[in-house]
N, C-alpha and C positions, 0 to 999 in steps of 0.2 A: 492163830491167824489174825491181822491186822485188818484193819479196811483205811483206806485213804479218804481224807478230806479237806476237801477246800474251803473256807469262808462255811464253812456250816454245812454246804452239802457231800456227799457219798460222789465218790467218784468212783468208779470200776478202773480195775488195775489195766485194763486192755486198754482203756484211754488216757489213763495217765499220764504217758508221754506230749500227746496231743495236751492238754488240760496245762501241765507244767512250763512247757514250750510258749505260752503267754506270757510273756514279760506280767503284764498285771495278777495275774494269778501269783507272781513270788509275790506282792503285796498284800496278799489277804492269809489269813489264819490257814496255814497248814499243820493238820493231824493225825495220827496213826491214831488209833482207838480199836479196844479189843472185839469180841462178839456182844459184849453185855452195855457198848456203848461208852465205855468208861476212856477216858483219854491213857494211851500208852507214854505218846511223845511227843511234844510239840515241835514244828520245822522252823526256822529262821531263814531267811534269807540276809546276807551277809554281802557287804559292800567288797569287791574286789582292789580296792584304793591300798595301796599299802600308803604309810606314814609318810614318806618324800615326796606324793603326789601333792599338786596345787589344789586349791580349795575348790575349783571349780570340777576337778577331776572326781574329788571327793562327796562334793553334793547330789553326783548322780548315783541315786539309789532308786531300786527298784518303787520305791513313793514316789520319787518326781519321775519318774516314767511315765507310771498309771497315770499321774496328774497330769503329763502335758500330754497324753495320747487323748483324752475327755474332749481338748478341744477347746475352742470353737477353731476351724481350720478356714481358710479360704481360698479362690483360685488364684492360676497366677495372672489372672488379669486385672480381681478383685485387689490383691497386692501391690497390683505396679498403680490401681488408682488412688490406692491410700498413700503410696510411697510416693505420687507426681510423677512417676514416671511414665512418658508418653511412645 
């Protein structure tokens, strides 16, 4: 039997889905590890770009997700005063 982990913590299989389904969670250390704590497998997440895609197509990887989801966000009233627009 395996146990699942994320970024370092134990995650139960029953939430897995829920835990996975984070976009930023494909950015952090995923691992299967046995009973004794030992690492079985390590997970990757992997850019769906094939080679013909543009560079910008390419650049989104699960890292500039987590990074642009961090923020700073603002409204859009906050937007249209930075933008001049009235």
């Amino acid at each position: 039997m395996v146990t699942l982990y994320v970024a370092g913590k134990k995650v139960d299989w029953a939430d897995a889905g829920r835990v996975l389904a984070d976009r930023t969670a494909l950015a952090e250390r995923i691992e299967l590890r046995d009973e004794s704590g030992q690492v079985v497998n390590r997970l990757r997440s992997e850019s769906v770009a094939r080679d013909d895609d543009p560079d910008w197509v390419k650049a989104i990887t699960p890292e500039a997700i987590a990074e642009a989801q961090k923020g700073p966000f603002m409204t859009l009233d906050e937007y249209r005063k930075q933008a001049d627009w009235r």
